[in-house]
C-alpha positions as CSV (number, residue, x, y, z in Angstrom):
1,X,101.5,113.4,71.1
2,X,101.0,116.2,73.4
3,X,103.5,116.4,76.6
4,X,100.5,117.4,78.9
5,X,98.7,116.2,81.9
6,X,95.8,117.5,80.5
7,X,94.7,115.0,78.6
8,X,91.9,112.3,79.2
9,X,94.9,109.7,79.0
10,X,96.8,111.1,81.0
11,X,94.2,111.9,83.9
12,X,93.1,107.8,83.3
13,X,96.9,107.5,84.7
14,X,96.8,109.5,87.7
15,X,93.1,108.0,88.5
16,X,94.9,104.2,88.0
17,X,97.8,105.1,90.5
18,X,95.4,107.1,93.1
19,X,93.2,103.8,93.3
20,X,96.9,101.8,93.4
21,X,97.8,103.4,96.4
22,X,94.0,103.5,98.4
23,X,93.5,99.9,97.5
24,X,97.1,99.3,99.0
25,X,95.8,101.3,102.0
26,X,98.8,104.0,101.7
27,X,98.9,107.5,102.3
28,X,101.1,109.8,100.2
29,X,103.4,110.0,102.8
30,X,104.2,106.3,103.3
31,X,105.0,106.0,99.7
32,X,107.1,109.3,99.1
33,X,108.9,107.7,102.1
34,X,109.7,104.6,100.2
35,X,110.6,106.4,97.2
36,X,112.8,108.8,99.5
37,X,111.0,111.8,98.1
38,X,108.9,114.5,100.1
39,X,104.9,114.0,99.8
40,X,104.7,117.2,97.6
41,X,105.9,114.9,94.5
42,X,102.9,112.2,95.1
43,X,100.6,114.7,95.8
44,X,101.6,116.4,92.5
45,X,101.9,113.6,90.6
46,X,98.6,112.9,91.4
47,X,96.9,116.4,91.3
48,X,98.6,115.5,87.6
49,X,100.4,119.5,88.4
50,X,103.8,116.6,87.5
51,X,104.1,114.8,84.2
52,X,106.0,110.9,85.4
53,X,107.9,109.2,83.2
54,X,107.9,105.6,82.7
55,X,110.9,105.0,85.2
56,X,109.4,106.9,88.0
57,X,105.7,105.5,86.6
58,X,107.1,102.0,87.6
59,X,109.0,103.3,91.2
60,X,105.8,104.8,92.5
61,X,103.7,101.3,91.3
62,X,106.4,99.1,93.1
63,X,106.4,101.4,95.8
64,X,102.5,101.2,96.7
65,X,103.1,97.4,95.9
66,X,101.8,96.8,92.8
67,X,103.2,95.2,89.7
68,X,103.9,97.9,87.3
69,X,103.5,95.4,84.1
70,X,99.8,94.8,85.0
71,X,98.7,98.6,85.7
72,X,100.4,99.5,82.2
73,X,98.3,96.6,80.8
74,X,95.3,97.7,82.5
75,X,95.8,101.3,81.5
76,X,96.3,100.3,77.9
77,X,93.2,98.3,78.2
78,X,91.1,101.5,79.5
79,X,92.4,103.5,76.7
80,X,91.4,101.1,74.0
């Protein structure tokens, strides 16, 4: 498997997370500040310029309030 953000997958990911946080009514600010991280890396992450890994994949979904368990699930299910 390729290691890029520029995959289909990959932008089904950042599209998942962007509706995360709107539907938790957050801005990127308000969660970089939960994470402790400046709102350059949400705004990357989600511009998909910044490849996540599955650790900071479940930090930003607990930090918008979500359960990270059910966005994987429903990721998985897009991708089927």
């Amino acid at each position: 498997m390729t290691k890029s953000t520029h995959t289909p997958e990959y932008h089904r990911l950042v599209e998942l997370l962007v509706e995360t946080r709107r539907t938790a009514e957050l801005t990127q600010q308000q969660v970089a500040d939960r994470l402790g991280k400046p709102q350059s890396y949400v705004a990357k992450v989600e511009g998909a310029e910044r490849r996540i890994d599955v650790l900071e994949f479940a930090a930003l979904v607990k930090a918008m309030g979500s359960n990270p368990t059910a966005l994987l699930d429903r990721l998985l299910s897009d991708l089927e």
